[in-house]
C-alpha positions in Angstrom: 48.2 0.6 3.7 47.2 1.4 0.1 46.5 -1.2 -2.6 49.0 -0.9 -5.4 48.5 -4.2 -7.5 45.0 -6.5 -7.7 45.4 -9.1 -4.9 44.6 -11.4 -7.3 47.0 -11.2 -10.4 48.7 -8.3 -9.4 47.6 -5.6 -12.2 47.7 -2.1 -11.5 44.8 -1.5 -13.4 42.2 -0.5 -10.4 38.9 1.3 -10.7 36.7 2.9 -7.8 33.6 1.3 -8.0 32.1 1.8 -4.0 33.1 4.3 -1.9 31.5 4.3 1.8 33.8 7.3 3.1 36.0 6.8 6.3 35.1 4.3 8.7 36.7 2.3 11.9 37.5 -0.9 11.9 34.0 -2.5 12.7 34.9 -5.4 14.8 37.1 -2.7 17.2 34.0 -2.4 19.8 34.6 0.4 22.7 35.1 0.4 26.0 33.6 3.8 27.6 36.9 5.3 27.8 38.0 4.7 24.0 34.9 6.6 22.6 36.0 9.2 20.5 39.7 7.5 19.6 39.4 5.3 18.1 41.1 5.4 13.8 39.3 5.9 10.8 40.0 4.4 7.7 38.9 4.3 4.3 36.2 2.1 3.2 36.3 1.6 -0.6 35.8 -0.7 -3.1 38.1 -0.9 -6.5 37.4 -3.2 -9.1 40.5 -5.0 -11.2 39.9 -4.7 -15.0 42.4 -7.2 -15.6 40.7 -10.1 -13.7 37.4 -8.5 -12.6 38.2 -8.8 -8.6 36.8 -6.6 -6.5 38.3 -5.8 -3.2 39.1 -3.1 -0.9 41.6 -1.0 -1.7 43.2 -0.1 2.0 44.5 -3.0 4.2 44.4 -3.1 7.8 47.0 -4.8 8.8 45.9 -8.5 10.3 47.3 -8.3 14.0 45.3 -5.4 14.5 41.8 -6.7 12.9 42.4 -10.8 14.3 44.7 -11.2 17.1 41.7 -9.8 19.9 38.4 -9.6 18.1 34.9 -10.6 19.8 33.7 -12.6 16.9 31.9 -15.9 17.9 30.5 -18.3 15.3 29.0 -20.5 18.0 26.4 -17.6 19.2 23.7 -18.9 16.2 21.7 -22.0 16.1 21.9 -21.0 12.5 25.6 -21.1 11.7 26.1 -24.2 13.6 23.4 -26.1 12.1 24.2 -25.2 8.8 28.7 -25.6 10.0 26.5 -29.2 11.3 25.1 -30.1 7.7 28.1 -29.1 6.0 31.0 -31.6 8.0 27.8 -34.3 7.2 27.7 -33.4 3.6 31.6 -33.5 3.2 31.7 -37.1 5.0 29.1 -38.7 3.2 30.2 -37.3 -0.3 33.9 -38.1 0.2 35.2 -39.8 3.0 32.8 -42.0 4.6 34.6 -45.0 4.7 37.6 -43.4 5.3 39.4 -44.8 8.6 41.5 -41.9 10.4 40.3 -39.1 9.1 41.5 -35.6 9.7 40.4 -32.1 8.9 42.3 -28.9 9.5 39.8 -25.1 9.7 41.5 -22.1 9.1 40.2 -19.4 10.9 38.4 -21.7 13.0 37.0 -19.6 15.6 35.9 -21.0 19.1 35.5 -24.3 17.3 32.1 -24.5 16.1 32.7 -25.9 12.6 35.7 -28.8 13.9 32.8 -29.9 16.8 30.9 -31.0 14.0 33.9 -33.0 12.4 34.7 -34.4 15.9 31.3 -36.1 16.4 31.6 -37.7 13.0 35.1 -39.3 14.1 37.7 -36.7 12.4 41.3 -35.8 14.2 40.5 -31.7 13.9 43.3 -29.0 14.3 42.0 -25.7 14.0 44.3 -22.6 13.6 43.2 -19.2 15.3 44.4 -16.0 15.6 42.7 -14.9 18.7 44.3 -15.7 21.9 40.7 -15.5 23.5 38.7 -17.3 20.9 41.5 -20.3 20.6 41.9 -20.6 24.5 37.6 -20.7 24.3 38.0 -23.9 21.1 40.8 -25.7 23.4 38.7 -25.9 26.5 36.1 -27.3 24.8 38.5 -30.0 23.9 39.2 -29.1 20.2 42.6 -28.9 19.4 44.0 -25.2 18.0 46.7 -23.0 17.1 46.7 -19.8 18.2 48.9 -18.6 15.1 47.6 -16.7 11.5 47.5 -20.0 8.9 50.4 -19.5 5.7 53.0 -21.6 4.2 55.3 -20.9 7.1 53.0 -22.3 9.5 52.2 -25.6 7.0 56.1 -26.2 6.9 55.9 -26.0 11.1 52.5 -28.2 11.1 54.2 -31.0 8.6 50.8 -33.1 7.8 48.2 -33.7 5.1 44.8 -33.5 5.7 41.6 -34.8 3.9 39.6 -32.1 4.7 40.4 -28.3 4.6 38.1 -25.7 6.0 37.7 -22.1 5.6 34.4 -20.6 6.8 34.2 -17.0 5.9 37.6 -16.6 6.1 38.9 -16.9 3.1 38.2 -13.1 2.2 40.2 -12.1 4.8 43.5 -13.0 3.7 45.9 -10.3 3.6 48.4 -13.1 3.0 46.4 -14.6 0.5 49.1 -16.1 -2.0 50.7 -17.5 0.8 47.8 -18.9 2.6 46.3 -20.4 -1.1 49.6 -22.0 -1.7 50.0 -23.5 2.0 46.5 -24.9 1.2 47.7 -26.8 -1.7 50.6 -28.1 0.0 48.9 -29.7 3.2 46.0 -31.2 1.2 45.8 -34.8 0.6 46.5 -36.0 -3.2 42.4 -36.9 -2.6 41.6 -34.3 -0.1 38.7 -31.6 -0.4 39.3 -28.2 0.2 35.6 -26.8 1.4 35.6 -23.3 1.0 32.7 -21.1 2.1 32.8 -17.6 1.7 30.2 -14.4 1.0 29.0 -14.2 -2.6 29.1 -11.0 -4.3 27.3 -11.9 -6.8 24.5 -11.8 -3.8 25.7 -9.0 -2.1 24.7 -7.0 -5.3 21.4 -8.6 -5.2 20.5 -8.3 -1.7 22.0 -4.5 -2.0 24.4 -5.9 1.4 26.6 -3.3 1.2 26.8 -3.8 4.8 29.1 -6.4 4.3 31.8 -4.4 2.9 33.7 -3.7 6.2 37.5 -3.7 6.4 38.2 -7.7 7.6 36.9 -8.6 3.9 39.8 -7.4 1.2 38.0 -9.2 -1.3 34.7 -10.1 -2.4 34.3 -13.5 -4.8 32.5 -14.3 -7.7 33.1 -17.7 -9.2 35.1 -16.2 -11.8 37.7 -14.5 -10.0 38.1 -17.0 -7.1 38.8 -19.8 -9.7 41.2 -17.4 -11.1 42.7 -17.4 -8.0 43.3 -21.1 -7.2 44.2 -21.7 -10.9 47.8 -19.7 -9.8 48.3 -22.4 -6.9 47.1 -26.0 -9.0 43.7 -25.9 -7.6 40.1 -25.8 -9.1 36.8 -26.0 -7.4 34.7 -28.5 -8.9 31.8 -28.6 -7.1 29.5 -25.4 -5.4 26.1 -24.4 -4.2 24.7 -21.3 -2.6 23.4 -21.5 0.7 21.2 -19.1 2.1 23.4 -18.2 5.5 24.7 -14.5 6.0 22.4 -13.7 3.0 23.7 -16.3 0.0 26.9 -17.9 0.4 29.0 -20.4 -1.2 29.7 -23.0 -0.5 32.6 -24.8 -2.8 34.4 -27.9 -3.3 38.1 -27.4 -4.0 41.0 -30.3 -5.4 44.0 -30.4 -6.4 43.7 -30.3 -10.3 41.8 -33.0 -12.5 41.3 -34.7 -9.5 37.5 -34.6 -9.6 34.9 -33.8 -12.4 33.4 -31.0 -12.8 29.7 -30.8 -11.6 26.1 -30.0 -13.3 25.5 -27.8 -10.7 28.8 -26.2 -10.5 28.6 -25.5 -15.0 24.9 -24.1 -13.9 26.0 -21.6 -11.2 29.1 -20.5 -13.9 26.4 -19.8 -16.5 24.3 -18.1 -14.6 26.9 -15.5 -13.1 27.8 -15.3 -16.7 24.3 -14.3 -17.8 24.3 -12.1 -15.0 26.8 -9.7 -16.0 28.2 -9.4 -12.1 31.8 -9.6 -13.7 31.4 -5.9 -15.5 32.2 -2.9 -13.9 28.8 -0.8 -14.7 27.3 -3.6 -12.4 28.8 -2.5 -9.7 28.4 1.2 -10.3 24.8 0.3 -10.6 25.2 -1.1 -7.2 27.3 1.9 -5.8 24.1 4.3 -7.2 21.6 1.4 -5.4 23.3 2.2 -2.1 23.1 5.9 -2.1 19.6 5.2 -2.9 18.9 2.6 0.4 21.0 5.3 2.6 18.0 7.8 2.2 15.5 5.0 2.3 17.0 4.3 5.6 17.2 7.8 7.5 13.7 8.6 6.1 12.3 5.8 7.9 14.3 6.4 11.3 13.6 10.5 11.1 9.9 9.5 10.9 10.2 7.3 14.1 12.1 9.5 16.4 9.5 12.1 15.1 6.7 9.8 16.4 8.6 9.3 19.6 9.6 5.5 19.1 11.9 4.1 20.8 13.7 2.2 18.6 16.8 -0.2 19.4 19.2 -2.2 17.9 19.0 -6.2 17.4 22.3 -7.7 17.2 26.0 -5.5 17.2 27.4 -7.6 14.2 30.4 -5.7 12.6 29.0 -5.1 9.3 26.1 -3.9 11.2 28.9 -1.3 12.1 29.2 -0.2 8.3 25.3 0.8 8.0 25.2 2.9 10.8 28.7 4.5 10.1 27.4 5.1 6.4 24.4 5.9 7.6 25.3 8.8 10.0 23.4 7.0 12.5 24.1 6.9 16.6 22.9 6.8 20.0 20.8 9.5 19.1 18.8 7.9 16.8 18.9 4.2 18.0 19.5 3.8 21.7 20.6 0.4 22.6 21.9 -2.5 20.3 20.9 -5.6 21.9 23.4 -9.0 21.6 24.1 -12.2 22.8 27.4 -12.4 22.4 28.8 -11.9 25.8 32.1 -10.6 24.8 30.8 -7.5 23.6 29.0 -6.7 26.7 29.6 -3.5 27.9 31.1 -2.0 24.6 30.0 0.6 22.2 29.7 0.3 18.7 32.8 2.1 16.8 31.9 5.4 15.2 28.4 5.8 16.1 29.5 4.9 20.2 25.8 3.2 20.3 25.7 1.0 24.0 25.4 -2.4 23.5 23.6 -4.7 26.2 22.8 -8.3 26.8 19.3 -9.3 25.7 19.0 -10.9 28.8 19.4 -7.5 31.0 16.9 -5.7 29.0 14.2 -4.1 31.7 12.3 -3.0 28.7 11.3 -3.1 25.5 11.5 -0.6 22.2 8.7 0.0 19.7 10.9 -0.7 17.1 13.7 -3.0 16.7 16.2 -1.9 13.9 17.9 -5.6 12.7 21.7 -4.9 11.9 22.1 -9.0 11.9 19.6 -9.2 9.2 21.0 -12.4 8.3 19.7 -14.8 10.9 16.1 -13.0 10.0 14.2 -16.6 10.3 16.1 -17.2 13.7 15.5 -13.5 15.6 11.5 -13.6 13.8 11.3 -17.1 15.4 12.6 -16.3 18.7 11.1 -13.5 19.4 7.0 -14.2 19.0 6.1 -13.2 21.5 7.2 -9.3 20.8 5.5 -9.6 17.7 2.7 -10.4 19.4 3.1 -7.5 21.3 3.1 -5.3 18.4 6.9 -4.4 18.5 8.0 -3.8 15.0 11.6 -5.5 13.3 12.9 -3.2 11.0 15.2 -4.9 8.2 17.4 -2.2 6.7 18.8 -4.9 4.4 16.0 -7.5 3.4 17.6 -10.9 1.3 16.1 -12.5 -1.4 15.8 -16.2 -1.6 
């Protein structure tokens, strides 16, 4: 489905800033017999010169991309420590001594983020699409809906909570209005909405493009996601970046005037500001910078296939899935992509139909291995030692800045 109006404030008044051609859903990982099936769609990026949102411009709609997908946020040490410091952070700041506390995470996966909560003494409700991934969060004893969060589903749920979550999620939201508003209506006068999502501003930076895949319609700056919860009576007053999937935020939402605004928040508002990320040459710049790492990128792998390397795969993340669809790479050019995520044993990646197999059945290694989850970098360097030592080379296509 087409984008008529911003998702935001609902001006027609779109630009194409980033086109990556047509692409599969990335998260829609093959079984054998699906190769070669499986729908293409367009992957582009149009920028709103009303508000200055940009967001992707064709909508898959939600029941196909979230009711059976194979994402797992409990895979990473990474994630959870960082899910770990943020339930910490939250309980410290606000709530501490709080009796009967309660936090609700939308999009809450197999649980990873509400465990955290739990162990600190929170009631947790989690909402998930997934049938599998909900049934995996309620048998490890955390309570969740297997339902798509909006304002219907507030009216059914009937409580306020002090804490709201929404990890990486909150870009997703093809009912976004809906869903922003149902926030507002089941927080707590005093609640905190903690709202965590993938910062564009650092996407540009880190030339990510890889994280433009068709689960995120829209891709915040400050700017445009406090324009955003301005419409529904809400303001973030507090934010920092963390440095997990390549520079994230993570903000602090109220309901409005309920908390001042912070030093840190004014600083990171500046900054963007100074920045220019809000103007549409940026992101043509970007759209150029891309075309530019695309070449970069097959130089580098026609070299090693001409030297006879081996190269694999580390990780099958989705956006991993936009690279090597952009990139016209496949089985041909990198052999194997290596996971631990046990749901997508078996598969194949959409588009480029690479195999993907558990790190734990390997029988050998590559000479290279070509890092699509670039964003645990620390974690897989860390882990893996030992085939450093052994002269293996990581590859990272997309390399973060600090």
């Amino acid at each position: 489905m087409y984008l008529k109006e911003c998702r935001i404030c609902s001006s027609t008044e779109l630009e194409l800033i980033i086109d990556l051609g047509e692409q599969p859903w990335g998260n829609h990982f093959l079984l054998r017999e699906e190769i070669g099936k499986e729908p293409f769609y367009p992957l582009q990026v149009v920028y709103c010169t009303n508000c200055t949102a940009a967001q992707l411009d064709f909508t898959i709609p939600k029941e196909i991309m979230f009711s059976d997908h194979t994402y797992l946020s409990g895979v990473t040490n990474s994630l959870s420590n960082h899910f770990k410091h943020v339930a910490n952070e939250v309980d410290t700041i606000f709530f501490n001594n709080k009796k009967n506390k309660s936090v609700l995470d939308i999009g809450s996966n197999d649980g990873t983020q509400l465990k955290h909560y739990k162990d600190i003494g929170y009631e947790v409700l989690g909402v998930e699409p997934s049938e599998t991934i909900a049934t995996i969060a309620n048998n490890r004893g955390l309570n969740t809906l297997n339902n798509y969060f909006n304002l219907e589903l507030v009216n059914e749920i009937d409580k306020k909570f002090d804490v709201i979550n929404a990890s990486g999620v909150f870009f997703h939201l093809e009912e976004l209005h809906s869903v922003t508003e149902g926030i507002r209506e089941t927080l707590n006068e005093k609640g905190v909405f903690v709202v965590q999502f993938l910062y564009m501003k650092k996407i540009v930076e880190n030339l990510a493009f890889d994280q433009i895949y068709h689960e995120h319609l829209l891709y915040y700056n400050l700017k445009t996601i406090q324009t955003l919860l301005a419409i529904h009576g809400l303001s973030m007053f507090d934010a920092y970046i963390s440095p997990i999937h390549g520079g994230s935020i993570v903000g602090y939402v109220s309901h409005l005037n309920n908390y001042k605004i912070s030093n840190r928040l004014l600083e990171l508002i500046a900054i963007e500001e100074k920045s220019k990320i809000n103007l549409i040459y940026t992101y043509q710049k970007f759209s150029e910078s891309i075309k530019i790492l695309k070449k970069k990128n097959i130089r580098y792998i026609s070299k090693a296939i001409n030297k006879h390397k081996k190269i694999y795969g580390m990780g099958a993340p989705v956006k991993g899935n936009t690279l090597l669809n952009y990139f016209d790479f496949n089985s041909n050019h990198i052999n194997k992509l290596v996971e631990i995520n046990t749901l997508r044993k078996g598969l194949y990646s959409p588009g480029s139909h690479i195999p993907i197999i558990m790190e734990d059945e390997l029988t050998e290694e590559p000479d290279i291995y070509y890092v699509l989850a670039w964003n645990f970098k620390d974690e897989i360097l860390s882990r893996h030692k030992h085939l450093l030592l052994k002269g293996i080379e990581f590859y990272f296509p997309i390399n973060p800045k600090n």
